[in-house]
N, C-alpha and C positions, 0 to 999 in steps of 0.2 A: 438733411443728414443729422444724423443723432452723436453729439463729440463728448465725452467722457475727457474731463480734467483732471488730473490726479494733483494737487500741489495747489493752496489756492494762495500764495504769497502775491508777490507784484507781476511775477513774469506769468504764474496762472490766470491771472485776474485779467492782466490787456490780451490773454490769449483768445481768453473767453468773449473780452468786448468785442475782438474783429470778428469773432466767428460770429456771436449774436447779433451783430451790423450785418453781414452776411445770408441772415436768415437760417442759420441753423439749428438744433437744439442743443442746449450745453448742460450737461452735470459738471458740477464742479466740484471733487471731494476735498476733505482736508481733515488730516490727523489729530489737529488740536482748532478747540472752538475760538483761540484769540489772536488775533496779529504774534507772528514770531519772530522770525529775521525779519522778516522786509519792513518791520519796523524800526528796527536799533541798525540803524544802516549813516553816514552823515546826510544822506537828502542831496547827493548831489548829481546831476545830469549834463556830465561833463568829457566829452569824447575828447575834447584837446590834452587833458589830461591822462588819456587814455594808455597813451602810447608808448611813456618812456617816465614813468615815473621816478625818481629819486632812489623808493626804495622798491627799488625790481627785483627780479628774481633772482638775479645775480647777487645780490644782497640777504635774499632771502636762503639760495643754497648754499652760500657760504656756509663753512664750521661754524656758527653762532649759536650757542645754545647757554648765551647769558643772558638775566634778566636785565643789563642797565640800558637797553635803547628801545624802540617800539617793536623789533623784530624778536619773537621767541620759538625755537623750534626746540622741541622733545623731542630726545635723543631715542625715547624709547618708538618714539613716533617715524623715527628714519627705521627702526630696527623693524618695525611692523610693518613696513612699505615698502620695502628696498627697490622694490620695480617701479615706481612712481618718482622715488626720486633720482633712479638710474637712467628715465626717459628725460625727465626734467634739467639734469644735468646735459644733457648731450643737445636739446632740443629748444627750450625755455628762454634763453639766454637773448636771441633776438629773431627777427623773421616772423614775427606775429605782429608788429605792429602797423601796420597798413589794411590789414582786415579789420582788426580791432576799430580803429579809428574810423573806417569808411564804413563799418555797422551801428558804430556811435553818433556817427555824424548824420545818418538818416534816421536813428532815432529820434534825433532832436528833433529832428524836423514833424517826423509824427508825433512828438509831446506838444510842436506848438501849433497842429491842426487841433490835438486831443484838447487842448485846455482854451482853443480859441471855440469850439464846438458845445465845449459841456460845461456847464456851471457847479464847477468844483473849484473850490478857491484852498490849494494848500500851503496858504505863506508863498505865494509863489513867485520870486525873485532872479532877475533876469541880471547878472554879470557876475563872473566868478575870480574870485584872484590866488596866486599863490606868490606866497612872500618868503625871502631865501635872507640867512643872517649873511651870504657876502653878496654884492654888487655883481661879482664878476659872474658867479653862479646863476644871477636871473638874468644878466646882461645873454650868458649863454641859450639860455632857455627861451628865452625870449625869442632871440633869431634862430632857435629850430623848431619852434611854433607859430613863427611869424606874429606871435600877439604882441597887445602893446607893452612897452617896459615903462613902468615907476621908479620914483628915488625913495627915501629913507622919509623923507618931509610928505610924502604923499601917502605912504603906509600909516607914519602917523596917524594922518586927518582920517584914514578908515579905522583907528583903534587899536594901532600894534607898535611897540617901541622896540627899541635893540635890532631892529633888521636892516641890511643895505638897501634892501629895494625888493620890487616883485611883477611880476606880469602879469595882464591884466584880458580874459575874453569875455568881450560884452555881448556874446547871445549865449553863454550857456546859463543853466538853470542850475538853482538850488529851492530846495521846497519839504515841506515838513512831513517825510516820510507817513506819521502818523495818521495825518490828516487826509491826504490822497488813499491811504489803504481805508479807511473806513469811507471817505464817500465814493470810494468806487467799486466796493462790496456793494452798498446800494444801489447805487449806478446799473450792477447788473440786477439786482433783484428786481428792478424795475423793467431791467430789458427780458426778462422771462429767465432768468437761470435757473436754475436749481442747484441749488448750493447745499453740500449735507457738512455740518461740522462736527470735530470731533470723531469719526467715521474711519477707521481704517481701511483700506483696500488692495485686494487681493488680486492680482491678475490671472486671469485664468487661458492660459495660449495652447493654441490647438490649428496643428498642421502649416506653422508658418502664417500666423494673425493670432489676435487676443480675439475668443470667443463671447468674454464677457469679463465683466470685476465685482468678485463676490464685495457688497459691504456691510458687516456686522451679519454674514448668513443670507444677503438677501441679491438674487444677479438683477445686476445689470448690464444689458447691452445695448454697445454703440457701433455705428457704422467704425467712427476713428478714435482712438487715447492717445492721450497725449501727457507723459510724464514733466511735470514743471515742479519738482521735488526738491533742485538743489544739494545741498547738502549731506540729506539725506538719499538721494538717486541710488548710493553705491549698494544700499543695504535694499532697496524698493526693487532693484531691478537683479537682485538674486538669485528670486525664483523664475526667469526668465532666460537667465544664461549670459546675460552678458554684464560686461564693467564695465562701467563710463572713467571710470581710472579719476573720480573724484573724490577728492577729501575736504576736511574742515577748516577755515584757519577764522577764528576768532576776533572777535571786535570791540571794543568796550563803548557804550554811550555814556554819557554822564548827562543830563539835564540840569538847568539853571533856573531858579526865578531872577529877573533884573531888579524887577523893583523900579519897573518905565523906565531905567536907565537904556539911552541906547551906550549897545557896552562894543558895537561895530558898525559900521556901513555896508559892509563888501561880505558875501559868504568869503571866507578863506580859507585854504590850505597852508599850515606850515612846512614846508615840502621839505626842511632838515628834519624832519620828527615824523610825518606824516599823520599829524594829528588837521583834524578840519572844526573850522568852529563857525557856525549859523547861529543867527541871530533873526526866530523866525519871526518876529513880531516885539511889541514892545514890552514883554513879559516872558518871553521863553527863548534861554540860551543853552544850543547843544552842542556838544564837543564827544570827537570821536577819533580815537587815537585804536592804534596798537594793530602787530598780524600778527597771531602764535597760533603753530598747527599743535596743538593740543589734543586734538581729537574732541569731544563735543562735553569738555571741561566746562560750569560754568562759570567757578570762581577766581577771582581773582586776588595775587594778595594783595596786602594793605601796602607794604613796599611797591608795587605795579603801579596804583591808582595813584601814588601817591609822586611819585615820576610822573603821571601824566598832567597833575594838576599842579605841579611845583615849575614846571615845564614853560606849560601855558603862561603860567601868572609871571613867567621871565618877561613875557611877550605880548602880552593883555595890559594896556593901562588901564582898565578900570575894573580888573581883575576883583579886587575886593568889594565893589559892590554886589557881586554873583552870590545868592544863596543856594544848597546846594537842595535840590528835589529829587533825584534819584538815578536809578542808572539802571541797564540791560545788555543783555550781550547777545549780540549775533554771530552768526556761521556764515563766511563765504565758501563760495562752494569753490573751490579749483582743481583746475586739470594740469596734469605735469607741462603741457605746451602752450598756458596762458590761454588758449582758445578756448568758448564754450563747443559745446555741443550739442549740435541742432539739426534735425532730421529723424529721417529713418531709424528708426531701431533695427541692426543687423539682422536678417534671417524672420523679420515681420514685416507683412505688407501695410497694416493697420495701426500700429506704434509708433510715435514720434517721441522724442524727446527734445529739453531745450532746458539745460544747468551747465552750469562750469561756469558760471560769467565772474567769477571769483569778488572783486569787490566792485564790479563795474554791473552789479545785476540791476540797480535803478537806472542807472546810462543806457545799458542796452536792450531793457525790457520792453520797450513797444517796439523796438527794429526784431527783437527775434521773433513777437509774439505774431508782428506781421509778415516775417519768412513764413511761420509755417501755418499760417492761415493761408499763401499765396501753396504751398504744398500740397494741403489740404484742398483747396479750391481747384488745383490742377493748373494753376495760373503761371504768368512766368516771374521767375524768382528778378526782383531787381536789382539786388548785390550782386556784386560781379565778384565777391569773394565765397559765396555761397558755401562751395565744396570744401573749401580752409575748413569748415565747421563739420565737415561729416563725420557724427558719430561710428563708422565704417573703420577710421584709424585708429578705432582701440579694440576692435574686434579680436578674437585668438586667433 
């Protein structure tokens, strides 16, 4: 069979690899010729953390629409969306996290088939931690993740002062976004893709299936498409009829030279701030802070960045030796019910889709790309939360 990829970020890219493992044929399109989000992401592959973050949605739909903490929501952004956050409101709040975590948790498990299999080396770092300024806060975290709990003297020895302590899961990954999207763009080139970049693509549906996807004037058809778009789904899937009920929320990367200093031990999460800082090697340190639904704003002020990096350096001793290399911003894509959306396209027999992973899209991207290769193939789905994810519940 012949699979049409639209999106070639992280979630296109492992979709492409099971299909191509599978023996099929893949296009893989993609709107712009260079790594975009699935680069400025913090690199980390972490389903424990999945499920109850710090700063949840409940934090997130509150009235907050100040710039002093890492949550920012435009107000003119509720005003554009009122259906989105009237679902999110009602829905959001809890009841996702046991899918979430059980999609996350067998992705892991295929990232450590994926990187035991292929020789792709991305800074790839196996224990992850999150460190809380009180004691009693990761005391509590700790015993509803069951992971291990640290003190204040143990944070230290990984690179972070001013914190009570933090909790500690030693198989999940962090890895240098960067580095995994370019060698496994080659990866398929080498397993027969055909990758068009730059390319825009036009779906063309007819009778209840896509008959083909014009790109730059020229059709092509495939047996199956499969939308891995993200961010951008809501505006792609227009001319088709349906909403995936997703929008943007914003990410800041900031990059480091160390100067061989190791400036940490441990990837970490600061989970009062939700900033994460990796330390992918002995010369490159990333930090990645902030959520604001902005809409697909790319700037940020000097007041922002400057919270983010005043922040850090509370909690980084060796803070000052970091020189600063540059920075980028990514789109999470999200759905007002924290779920992605994976399967069927409503009212097509031939359309999949698979976006919403909001900022879990490196965690969950080889668990969804192998749901719907297991779709695709006719196989049987091995998540038992499968249908949590049907695109079906945003249908009109």
């Amino acid at each position: 069979m012949h699979v049409v990829i639209v999106g070639g970020g992280v979630m296109g890219m492992f979709t492409a690899y099971y299909l191509l493992k599978d023996g099929h044929a893949v296009t893989l399109v993609d709107r712009v010729a260079t790594a975009e989000t699935s680069v400025w992401n913090a690199g980390f592959i972490v389903p424990s953390f999945a499920g109850a973050p710090l700063i949840g949605m409940s934090t997130i739909l509150a009235p907050y629409f100040g710039r002093q903490g890492p949550v920012y929501i435009s107000l003119l952004e509720v005003l554009r969306n009122l259906n989105w956050y009237n679902i999110a409101s009602k829905k959001a709040l809890k009841g996702y996290e046991d899918a979430v975590i059980s999609l996350g948790k067998e992705s892991l498990a295929l990232y450590g088939d994926f990187f035991k299999s292929e020789s792709i080396e991305p800074d790839l770092k196996q224990g992850v931690a999150g460190v809380f300024i009180n004691r009693e806060d990761a005391e509590k975290a700790a015993t509803t993740s069951k992971a291990r709990l640290f003190d204040h003297a143990e944070a230290y020895e990984m690179g972070f002062k001013d914190v009570g302590g933090g909790l500690f899961f030693e198989n999940e990954l962090a890895i240098n976004p960067t580095k995994l999207f370019g060698e496994l763009r080659s990866r398929l080139s080498e397993l027969g893709a055909k990758i068009l970049l730059g390319k825009e693509g036009q779906l063309k549906p007819d009778r209840g299936k896509i008959s083909s996807i014009s790109i730059d004037g020229q059709e092509t058809v495939g047996d199956y498409y499969v939308l891995t778009t993200g961010s951008w789904s809501r505006e792609i899937c227009k001319s088709i009829g349906y909403d995936p009920h997703i929008l943007p929320a914003r990410g800041l990367v900031t990059l480091f030279e160390t100067g061989g200093e190791k400036i940490i031990s441990t990837p970490t999460i600061l989970e009062d701030y939700g900033i994460a800082v990796t330390q992918h090697n002995e010369t490159t340190l990333r930090l990645t802070g902030f959520f604001e639904m902005v809409n697909f704003r790319k700037t940020f002020a000097d007041s922002r960045k400057e919270w983010l990096l005043s922040t850090t350096k509370k909690h980084l001793i060796k803070y000052d030796k970091l020189k600063y290399v540059g920075e980028g911003v990514g789109y999470r894509p999200c759905t007002p019910d924290q779920l992605p959306v994976i399967g069927l396209v409503p009212n097509y027999g031939n359309l999949y889709i698979a976006a919403g992973h909001c900022r879990l899209g490196l965690t969950l991207a080889a668990g969804t790309a192998n749901m719907i290769r297991s779709m695709i193939n006719g196989a049987k789905i091995v998540n038992e939360y499968w249908n949590r994810f049907d695109p079906s519940r945003f249908a009109a």
